[in-house]
C-alpha positions as CSV (number, residue, x, y, z in Angstrom):
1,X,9.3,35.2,-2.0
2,X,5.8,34.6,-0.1
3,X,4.8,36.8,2.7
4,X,1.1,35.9,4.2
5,X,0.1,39.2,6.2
6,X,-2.4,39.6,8.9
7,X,-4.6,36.7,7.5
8,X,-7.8,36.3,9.2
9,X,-10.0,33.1,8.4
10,X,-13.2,31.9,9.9
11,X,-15.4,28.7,9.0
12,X,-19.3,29.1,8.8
13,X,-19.6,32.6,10.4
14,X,-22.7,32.9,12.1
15,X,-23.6,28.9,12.7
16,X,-23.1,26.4,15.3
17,X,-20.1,25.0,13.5
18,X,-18.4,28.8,13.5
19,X,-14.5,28.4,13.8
20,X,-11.6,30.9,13.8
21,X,-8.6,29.4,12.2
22,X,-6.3,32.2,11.4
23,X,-6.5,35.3,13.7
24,X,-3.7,38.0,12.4
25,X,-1.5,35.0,11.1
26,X,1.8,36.4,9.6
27,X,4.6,34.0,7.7
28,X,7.0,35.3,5.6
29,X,9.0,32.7,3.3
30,X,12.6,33.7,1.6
31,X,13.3,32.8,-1.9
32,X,15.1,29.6,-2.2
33,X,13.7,28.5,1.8
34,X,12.7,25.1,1.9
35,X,10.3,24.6,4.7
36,X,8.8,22.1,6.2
37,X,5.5,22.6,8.3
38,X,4.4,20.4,11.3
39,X,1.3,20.5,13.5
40,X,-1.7,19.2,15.5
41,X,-4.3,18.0,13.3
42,X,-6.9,21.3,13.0
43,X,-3.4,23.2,13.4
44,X,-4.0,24.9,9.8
45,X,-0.9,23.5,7.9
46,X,-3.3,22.4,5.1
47,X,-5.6,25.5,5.0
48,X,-2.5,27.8,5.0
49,X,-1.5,25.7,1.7
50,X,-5.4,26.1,0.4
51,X,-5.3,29.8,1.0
52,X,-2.1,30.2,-1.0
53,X,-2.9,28.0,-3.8
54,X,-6.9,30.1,-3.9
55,X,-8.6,27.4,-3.2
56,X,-10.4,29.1,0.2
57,X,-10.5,33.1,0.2
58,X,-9.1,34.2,2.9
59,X,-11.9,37.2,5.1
60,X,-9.1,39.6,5.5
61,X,-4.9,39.9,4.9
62,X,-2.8,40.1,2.4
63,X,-1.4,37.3,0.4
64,X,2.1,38.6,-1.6
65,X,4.1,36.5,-4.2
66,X,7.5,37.6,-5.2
67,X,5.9,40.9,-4.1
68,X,2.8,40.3,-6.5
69,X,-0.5,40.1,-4.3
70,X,-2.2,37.1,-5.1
71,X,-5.9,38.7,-3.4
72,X,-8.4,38.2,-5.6
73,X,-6.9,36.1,-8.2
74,X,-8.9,32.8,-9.1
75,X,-6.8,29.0,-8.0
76,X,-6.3,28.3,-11.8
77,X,-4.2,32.1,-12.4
78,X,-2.2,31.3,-9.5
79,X,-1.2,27.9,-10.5
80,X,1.1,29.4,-13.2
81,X,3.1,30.5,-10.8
82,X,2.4,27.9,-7.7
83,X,3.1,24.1,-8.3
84,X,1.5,21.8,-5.8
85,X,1.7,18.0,-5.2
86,X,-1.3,16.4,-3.3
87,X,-1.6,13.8,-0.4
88,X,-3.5,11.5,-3.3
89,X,-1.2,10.2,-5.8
90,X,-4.7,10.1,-7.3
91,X,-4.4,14.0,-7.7
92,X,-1.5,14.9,-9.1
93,X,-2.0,13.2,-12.7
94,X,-4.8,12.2,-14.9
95,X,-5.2,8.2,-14.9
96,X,-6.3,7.5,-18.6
97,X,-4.0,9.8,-20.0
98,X,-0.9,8.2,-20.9
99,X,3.0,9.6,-19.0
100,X,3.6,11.2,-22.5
101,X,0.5,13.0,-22.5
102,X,0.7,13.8,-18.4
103,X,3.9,15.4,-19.3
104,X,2.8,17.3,-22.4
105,X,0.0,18.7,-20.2
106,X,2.2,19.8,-17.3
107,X,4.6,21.5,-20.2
108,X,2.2,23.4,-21.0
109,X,1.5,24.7,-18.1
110,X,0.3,28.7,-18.0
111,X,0.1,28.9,-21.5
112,X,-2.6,30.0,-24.1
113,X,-4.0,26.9,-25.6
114,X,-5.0,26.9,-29.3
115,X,-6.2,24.3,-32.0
116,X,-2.5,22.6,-32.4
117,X,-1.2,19.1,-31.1
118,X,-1.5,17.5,-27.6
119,X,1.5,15.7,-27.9
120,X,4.6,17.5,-28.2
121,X,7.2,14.8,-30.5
122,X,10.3,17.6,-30.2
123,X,9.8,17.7,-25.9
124,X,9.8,14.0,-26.1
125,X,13.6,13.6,-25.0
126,X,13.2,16.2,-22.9
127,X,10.5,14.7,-21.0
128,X,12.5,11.3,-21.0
129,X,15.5,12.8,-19.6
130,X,13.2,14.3,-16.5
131,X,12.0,10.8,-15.9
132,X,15.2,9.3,-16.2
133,X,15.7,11.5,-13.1
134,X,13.3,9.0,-10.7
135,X,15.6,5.8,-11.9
136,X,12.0,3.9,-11.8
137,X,12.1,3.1,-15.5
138,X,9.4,5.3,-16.2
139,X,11.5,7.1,-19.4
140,X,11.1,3.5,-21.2
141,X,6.8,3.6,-20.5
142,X,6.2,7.1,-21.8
143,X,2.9,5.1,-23.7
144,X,1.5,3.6,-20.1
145,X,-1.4,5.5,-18.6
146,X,-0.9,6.8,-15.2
147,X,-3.3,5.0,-13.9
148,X,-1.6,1.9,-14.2
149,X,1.4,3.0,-12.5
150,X,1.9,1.9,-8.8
151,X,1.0,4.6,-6.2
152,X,4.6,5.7,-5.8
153,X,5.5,6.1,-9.0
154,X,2.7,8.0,-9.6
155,X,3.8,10.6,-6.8
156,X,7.7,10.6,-8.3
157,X,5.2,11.5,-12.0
158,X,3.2,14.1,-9.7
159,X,6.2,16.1,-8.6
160,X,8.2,15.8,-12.0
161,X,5.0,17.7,-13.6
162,X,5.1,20.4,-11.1
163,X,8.1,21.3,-11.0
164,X,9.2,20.3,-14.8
165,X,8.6,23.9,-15.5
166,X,10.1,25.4,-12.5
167,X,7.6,27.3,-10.2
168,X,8.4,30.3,-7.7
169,X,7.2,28.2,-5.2
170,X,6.2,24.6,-4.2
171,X,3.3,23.3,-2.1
172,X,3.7,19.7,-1.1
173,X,0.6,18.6,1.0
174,X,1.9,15.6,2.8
175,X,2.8,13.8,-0.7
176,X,4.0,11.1,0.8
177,X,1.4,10.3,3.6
178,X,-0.2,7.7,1.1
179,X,3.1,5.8,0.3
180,X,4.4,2.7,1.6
181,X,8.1,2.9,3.8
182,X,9.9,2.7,0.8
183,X,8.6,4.6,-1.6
184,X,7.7,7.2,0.5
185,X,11.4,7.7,1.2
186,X,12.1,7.3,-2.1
187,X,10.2,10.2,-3.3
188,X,11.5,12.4,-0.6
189,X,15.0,11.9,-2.0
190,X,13.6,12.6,-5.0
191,X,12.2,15.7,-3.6
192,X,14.9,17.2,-1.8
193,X,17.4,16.8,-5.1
194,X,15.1,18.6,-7.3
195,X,13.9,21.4,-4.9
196,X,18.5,21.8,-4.4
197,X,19.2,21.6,-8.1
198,X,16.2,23.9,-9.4
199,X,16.2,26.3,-6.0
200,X,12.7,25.8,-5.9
201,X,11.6,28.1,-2.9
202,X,9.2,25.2,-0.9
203,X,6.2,24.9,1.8
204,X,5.9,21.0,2.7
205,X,3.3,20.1,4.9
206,X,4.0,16.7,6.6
207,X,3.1,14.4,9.7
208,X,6.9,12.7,9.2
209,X,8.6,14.4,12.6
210,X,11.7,12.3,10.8
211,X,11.6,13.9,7.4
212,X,10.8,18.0,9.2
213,X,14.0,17.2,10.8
214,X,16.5,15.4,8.1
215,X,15.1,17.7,4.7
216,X,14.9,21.5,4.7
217,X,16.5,24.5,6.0
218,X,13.8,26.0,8.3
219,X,10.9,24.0,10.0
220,X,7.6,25.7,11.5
221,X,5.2,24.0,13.8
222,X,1.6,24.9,13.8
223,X,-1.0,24.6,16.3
224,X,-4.5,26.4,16.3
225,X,-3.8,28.4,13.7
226,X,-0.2,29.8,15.3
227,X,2.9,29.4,14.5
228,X,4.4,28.2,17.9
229,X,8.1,27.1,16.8
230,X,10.3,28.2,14.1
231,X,13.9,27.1,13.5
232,X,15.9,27.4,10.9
233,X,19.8,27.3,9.9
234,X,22.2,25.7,12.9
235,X,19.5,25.7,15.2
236,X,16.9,23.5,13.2
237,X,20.2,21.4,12.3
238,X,20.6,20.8,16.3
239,X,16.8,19.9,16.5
240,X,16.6,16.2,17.1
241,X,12.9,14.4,16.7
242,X,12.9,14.2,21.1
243,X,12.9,18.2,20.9
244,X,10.1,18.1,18.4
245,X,8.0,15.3,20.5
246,X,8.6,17.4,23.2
247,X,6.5,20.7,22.1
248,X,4.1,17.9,21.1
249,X,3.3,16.7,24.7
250,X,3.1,20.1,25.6
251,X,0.3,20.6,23.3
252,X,-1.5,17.5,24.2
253,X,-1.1,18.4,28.1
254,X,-2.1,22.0,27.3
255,X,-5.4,20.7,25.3
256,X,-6.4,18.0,28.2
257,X,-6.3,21.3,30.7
C-alpha cells in the first residue's frame, strides 16, 4: 500500500544548522498493516509522517501510494487519499464550527465544492450513527461547537472525521500524547476498532512503549533517521515493553559514547 524508496532529506543545506535526516531510507507498508512507529526524539517518526502527508518535499526518492507516486503532488491532493489525526486535539477539527458541520466538512472530503448547502440533513443519521460509535454522547450534541468539547472528545471527533470516509491509509501523530490516562486509552480503543472493522492500512507515531506493544500487527523503531527494529506477526506478539526499553538504553549508551 505505501512504499517510501531511497528518501533522502536534509535541513538548511548549506548553513550552520545543516542536518541529514533521511539518507537512502526505505519502508514499505502492506495494505491492511497497522503500524506503530517508536523512536528517539530527532529519530524522524514525525518527518516520515510530514513527508507522506506533503507537508515537507522530500530532496530525492520516491514516495508510492497504492502504486501511485505521490512526488510532486501538493499536501491538500494527497489528503483525499491520506487521513491524518494530529497530536493537538486543537488540529483535527474547527472549534466554532458546530459537530454537525465538522462532520459535513469531513464528508465531503475530496470532492468538488459548488454553490449548494453546508449542512447535509439526509447524512444527518448517518453522521449520528458514527458518533454513536465513541459511546460519549456526542450523537445527542450534533449542534455543540467543537470547541466546547473536552480535549478527548475532540480527538474521538478528530479520528471519526478522518476516517468517516475510509482513507487508503491513516497517519496518527501521537493523537493521544495530549490526553489525560483515561481518555487517552479511551481513544486508542476507539482507534484500534475502527482501523479492524474498516481495514484501514495505518502509520501511528507514538511515545506509549505500552500501546506500540498491545495495538498493531508490526511495530518499527526509529532512530536517526533508521529504522533499527522491525517486528511484526508472532514475534512483535512475544515483544514485551523490557525488550523495547532495552534497544532504548542501547541508544542512550551509544549517544553518551
Amino acid at each position: 500500500m505505501l512504499e517510501l524508496s531511497n528518501i533522502y532529506k536534509t535541513f538548511n543545506p548549506g548553513t550552520i544548522d545543516e542536518k541529514t535526516l533521511f539518507s537512502g531510507f526505505n519502508l514499505t507498508i502492506n495494505e491492511g498493516d497497522f503500524v506503530g512507529v517508536i523512536g528517539s526524539n530527532g529519530s524522524g517518526k514525525t518527518t516520515m509522517l510530514n513527508i507522506i502527508s506533503g507537508d515537507i518535499p522530500v530532496d530525492s526518492g520516491e514516495i508510492l501510494l497504492d502504486n501511485t507516486s505521490l512526488n510532486g503532488k501538493k499536501n491538500f491532493k494527497r489528503a483525499a487519499r491520506i487521513g491524518r489525526v494530529f497530536q493537538n486535539p486543537a488540529m483535527g477539527t474547527c472549534p466554532s464550527m458546530t459537530i454537525w458541520e465538522n462532520m459535513s466538512i469531513a464528508d465531503n472530503k475530496g470532492q468538488t465544492f459548488g454553490l449548494s448547502f453546508g449542512l447535509n440533513k439526509r447524512r444527518k443519521d448517518f453522521y449520528r450513527s458514527n458518533l454513536e460509535l465513541l459511546g460519549m454522547g456526542l450523537e445527542n450534541r450534533m449542534s455543540t461547537p467543537a470547541g466546547s468539547l473536552s480535549g478527548g472528545q475532540r480527538q474521538a471527533l478528530a479520528l471519526i472525521m478522518a476516517t468517516m470516509i475510509r482513507p487508503d491509509l491513516l497517519l496518527l501523530d501521537e493523537h493521544t500524547a495530549a490526553l489525560d490516562p483515561k481518555s487517552s486509552d479511551r481513544v486508542m480503543t476507539l482507534t484500534e476498532q475502527i482501523i479492524r472493522e474498516k481495514k484501514i492500512t495505518t502509520l501511528m507515531v507514538t511515545h506509549n512503549l505500552r500501546y506500540a506493544v498491545e495495538y498493531g500487527s508490526r511495530a518499527i523503531m526509529m532512530h536517526d533517521g533508521r529504522i533499527i527494529m522491525d517486528v511484526q506477526g508472532e514475534e512483535k506478539k512475544n515483544k514485551a515493553i523490557n525488550d523495547y526499553l532495552k534497544v532504548f538504553n542501547e541508544i542512550s549508551i551509544e549517544c553518551g559514547n
